[in-house]
C-alpha positions in Angstrom: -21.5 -93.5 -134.8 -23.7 -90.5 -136.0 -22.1 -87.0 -136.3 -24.5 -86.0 -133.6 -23.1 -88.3 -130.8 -19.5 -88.0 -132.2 -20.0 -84.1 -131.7 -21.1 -84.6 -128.2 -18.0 -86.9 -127.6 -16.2 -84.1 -128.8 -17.3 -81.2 -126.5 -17.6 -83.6 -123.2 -13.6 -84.2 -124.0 -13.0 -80.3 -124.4 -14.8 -79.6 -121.3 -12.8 -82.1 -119.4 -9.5 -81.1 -120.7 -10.4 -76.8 -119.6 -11.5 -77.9 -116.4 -8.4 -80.4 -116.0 -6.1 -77.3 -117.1 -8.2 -74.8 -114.5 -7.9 -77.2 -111.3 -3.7 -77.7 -111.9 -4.1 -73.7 -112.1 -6.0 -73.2 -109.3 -3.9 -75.7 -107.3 -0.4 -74.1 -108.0 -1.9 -70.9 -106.7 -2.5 -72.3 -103.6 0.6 -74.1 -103.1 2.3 -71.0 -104.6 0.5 -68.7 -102.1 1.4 -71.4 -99.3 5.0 -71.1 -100.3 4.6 -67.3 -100.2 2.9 -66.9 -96.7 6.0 -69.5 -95.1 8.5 -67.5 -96.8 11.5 -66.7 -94.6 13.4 -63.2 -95.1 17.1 -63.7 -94.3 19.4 -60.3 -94.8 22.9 -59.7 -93.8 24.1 -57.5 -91.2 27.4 -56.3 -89.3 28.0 -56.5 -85.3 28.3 -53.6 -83.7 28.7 -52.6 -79.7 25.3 -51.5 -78.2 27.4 -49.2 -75.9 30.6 -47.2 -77.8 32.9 -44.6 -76.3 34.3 -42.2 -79.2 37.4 -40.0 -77.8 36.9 -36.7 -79.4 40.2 -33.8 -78.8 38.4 -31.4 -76.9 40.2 -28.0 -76.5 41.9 -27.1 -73.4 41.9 -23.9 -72.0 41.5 -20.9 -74.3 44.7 -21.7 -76.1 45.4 -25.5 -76.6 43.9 -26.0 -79.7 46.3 -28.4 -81.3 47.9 -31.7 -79.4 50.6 -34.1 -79.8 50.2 -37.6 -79.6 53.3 -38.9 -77.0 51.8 -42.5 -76.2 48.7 -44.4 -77.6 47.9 -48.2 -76.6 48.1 -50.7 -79.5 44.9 -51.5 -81.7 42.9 -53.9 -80.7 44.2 -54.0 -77.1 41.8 -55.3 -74.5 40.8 -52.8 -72.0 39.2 -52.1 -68.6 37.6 -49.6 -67.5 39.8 -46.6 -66.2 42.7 -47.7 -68.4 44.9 -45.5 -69.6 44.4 -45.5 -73.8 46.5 -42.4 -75.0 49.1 -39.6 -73.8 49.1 -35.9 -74.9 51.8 -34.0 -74.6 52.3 -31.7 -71.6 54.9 -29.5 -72.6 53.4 -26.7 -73.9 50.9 -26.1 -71.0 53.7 -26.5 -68.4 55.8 -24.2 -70.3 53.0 -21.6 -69.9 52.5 -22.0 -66.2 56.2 -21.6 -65.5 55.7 -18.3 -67.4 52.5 -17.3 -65.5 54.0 -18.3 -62.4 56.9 -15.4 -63.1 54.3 -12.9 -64.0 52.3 -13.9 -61.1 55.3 -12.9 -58.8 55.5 -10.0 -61.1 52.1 -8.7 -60.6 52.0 -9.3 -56.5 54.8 -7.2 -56.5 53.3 -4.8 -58.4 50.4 -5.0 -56.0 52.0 -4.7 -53.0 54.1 -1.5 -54.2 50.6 0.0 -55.4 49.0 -0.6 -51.5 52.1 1.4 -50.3 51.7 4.0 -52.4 48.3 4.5 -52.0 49.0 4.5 -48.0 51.6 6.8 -48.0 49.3 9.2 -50.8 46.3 9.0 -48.5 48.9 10.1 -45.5 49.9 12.7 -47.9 45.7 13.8 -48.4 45.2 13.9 -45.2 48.3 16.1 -44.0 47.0 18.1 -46.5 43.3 18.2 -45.6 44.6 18.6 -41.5 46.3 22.0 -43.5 43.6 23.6 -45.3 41.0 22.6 -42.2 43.8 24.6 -40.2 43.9 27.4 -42.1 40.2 27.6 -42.7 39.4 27.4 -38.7 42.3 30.3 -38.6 40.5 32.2 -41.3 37.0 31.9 -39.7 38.7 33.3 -36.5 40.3 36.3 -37.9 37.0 36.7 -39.5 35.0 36.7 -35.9 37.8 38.8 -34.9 37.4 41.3 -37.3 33.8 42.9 -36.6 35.4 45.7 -34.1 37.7 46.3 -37.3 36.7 48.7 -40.2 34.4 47.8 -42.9 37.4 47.1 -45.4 39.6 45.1 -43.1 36.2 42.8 -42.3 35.6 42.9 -46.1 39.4 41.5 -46.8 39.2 38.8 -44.2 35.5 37.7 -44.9 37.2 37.2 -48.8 40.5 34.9 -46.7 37.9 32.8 -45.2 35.6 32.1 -48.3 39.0 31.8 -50.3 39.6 29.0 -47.5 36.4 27.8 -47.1 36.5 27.0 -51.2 40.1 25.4 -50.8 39.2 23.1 -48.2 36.1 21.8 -50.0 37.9 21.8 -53.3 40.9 19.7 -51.3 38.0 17.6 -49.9 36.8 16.6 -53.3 40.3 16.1 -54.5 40.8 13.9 -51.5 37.7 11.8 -52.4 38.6 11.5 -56.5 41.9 10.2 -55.3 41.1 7.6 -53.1 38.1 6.2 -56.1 40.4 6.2 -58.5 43.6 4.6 -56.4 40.9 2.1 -55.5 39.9 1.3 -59.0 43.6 0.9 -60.2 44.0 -1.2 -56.7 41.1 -3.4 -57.6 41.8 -3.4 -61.7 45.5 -5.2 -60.3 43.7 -7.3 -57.8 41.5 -8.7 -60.8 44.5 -9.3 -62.8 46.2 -11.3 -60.7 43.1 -13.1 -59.9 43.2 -13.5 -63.4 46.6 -15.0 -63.5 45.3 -17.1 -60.7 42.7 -18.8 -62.4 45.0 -19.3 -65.6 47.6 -21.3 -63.4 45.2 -23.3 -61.4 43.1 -24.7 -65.0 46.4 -25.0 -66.4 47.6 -27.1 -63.4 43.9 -29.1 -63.8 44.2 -29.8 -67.6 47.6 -31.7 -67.0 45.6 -34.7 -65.2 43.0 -34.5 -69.0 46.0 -35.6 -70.8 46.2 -38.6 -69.8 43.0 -40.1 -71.2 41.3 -42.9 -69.8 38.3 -45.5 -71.2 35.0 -45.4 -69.0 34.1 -48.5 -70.2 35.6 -51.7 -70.9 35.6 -53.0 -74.7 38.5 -53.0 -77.4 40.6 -50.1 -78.2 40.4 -49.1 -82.3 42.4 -46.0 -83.3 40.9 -43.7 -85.3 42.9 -42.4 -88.7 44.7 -39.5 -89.1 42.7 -37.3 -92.0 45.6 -35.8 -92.4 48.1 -38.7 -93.4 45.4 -41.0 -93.9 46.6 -44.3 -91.6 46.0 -44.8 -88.3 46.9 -42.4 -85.7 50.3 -43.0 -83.9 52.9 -41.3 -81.9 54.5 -38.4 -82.7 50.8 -37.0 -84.8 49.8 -33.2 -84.0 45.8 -33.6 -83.9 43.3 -30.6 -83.9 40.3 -30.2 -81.7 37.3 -32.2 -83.0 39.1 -34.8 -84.5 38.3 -38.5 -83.3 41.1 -40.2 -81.4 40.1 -43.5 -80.7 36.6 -45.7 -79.8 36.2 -48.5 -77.4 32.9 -50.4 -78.3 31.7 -52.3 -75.4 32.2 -56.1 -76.0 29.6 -57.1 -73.4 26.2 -56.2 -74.8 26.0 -56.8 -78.9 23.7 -55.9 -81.9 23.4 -56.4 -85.4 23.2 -53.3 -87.8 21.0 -54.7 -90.7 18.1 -54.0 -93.1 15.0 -55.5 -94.7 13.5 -54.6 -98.2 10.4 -52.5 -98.7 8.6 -55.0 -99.8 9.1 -56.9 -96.1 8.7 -53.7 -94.0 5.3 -54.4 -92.9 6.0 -58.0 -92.2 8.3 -57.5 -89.5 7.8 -55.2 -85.8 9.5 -54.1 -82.9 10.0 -57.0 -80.4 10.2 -60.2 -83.2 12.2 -62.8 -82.6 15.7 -62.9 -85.0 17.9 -66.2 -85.5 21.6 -64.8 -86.0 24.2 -66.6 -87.2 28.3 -66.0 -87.6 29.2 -66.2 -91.1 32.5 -67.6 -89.4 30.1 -69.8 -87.3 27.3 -70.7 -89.2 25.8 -73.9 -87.3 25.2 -72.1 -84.4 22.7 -69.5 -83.4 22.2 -66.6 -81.2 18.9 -64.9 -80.2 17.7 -61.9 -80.8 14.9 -59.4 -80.7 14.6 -56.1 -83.2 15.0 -53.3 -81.4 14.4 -50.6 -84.0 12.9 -50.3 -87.5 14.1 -47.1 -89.4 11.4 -44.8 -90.6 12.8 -43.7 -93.9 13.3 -45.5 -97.3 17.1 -45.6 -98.6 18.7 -47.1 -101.3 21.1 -50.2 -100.3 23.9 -48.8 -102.2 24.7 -46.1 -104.1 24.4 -48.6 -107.6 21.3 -50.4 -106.4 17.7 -49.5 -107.1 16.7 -51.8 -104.2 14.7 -49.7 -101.4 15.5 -50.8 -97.8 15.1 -49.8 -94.1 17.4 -49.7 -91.8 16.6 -52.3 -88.9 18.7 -52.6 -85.3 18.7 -56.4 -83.8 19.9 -56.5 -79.9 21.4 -60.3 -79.1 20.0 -61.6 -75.6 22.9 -62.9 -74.3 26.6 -61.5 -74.2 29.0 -64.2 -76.0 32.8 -63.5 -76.1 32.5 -64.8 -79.5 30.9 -61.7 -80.7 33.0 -59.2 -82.1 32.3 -56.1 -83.8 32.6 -55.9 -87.6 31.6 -59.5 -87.7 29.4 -60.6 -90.8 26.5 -62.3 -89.9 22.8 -63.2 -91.3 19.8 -62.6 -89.6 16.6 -64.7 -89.8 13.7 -62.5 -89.0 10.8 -65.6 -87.6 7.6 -65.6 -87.6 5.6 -64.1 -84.7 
């Protein structure tokens, strides 16, 4: 065999072995992009009540700021809707409407003593009015009387009847200052005992607001105490705005979750999710996703991983769901 030919053999054999190497390459690709476009994304989540009633101490009246806890219902108790869930204490508030119910007597008394005195006053004006008119009608005829008298004598009684005349208007106006002002202080006790009204009937309304019921039927979870730090019990003073209690819904269920930001685009409103109970792993519930977050987070606070946050809604109620449950979610292909 020449050098020529073996030369040939040579390069044929190189050629076959590069394009050997190029196919495996290309086909790896393929199967590796295959792999990549049937890829399932699988991320963990926590059940959670679509439909959650948080009991927040409002504050009652202009003065109950601050409440004690006298009877709260167990955690985890099972409840219906229009249950009683926790007791506030009452004393306080009845305490004050026995005291505005003494001031109340106090202040009609007062009342009534003021519309009696302002009778007999305005009895007393309008002697005195009948009086001065009296004296002025006398004074005007003296006056008429006095033209056949001398120029002095006319002069003296003309000065009697404007000295009347002024009296009776200046009584008048006295008359009509009185009777404003008696009616202002009438009206200014009239408003405070409206006032004390209005106190005793809220008062008497809050006492039914004590008693706090559930709207909707779920599981009762007591809130903790930020001021111990355990759960809330009996006997606890509590400030307006903190959180007593929740009662999630059990009936209608969904899945708090997440997908990475590398998935966000492959997933939409309305796809399909296979859920399963990490307590119940072989079987599965349906669900839809009902929201994708619209901002980037990172999963933890010592992660670098980027994720949205993504709300899955099961289909059907199942007893077996409970909130705080771990579970996986499947997100399938559309």
């Amino acid at each position: 065999m020449n050098k020529y030919t073996l030369s040939k053999i040579c390069s044929l054999l190189i050629v076959l072995i590069l394009f050997s190497s190029c196919e495996n390459d290309l086909i790896k690709d393929i199967l590796s992009g295959e792999k990549e476009k049937g890829k399932t994304i699988i991320e963990t989540g926590e059940l959670a009540a679509v439909n959650s009633k948080s009991f927040i101490l409002t504050r009652y009246g202009q003065r109950w700021y601050q409440m004690k806890i006298i009877g709260i219902l167990e955690h985890g108790s099972i409840v219906n809707e229009g249950d009683s869930i926790i007791q506030l204490d009452p004393t306080d508030i009845k305490k004050f409407i026995v005291d505005r119910e003494s001031d109340m007597e106090t202040q009609l008394a007062t009342l009534e003593k003021m519309r009696v005195n302002q009778e007999s006053k305005n009895s007393e004006y309008d002697s005195k009015i009948k009086n001065e008119l009296a004296t002025f009608e006398l004074k005007k005829i003296e006056l008429e009387a006095s033209r056949f008298e001398s120029e002095r004598f006319r002069k003296i009684k003309e000065l009697q009847f404007e000295q009347a005349k002024i009296t009776l208007e200046k009584e008048k106006k006295k008359l009509e200052l009185n009777k404003i002002i008696d009616a202002n202080d009438f009206k200014i006790q009239e408003i405070r005992v409206r006032q004390i009204e209005d106190e005793i009937e809220n008062s008497y309304n809050i006492l039914p607001e004590l008693t706090i019921r559930t709207p909707i039927s779920g599981v009762f979870q007591i809130a903790n105490n930020w001021a111990t730090g355990g759960m809330i019990k009996v006997g606890d003073q509590i400030y307006t705005g903190n959180n007593l209690a929740n009662v999630p819904e059990l009936k209608y269920m969904k899945v708090n979750t997440f997908i990475n930001e590398n998935d966000f685009l492959k997933i939409k409103v309305g796809q399909k999710v296979a859920i399963r109970l990490d307590a119940m792993p072989k079987i599965v519930f349906d669900g839809e996703i009902a929201y994708i977050g619209k901002l980037c987070r990172r999963k933890d606070n010592k992660s670098r991983e980027k994720v949205f946050d993504v709300e899955v809604k099961i289909n059907k109620p199942d007893e077996r769901l409970k909130p705080g449950m771990t579970v996986s979610c499947e997100f399938l292909e559309s």
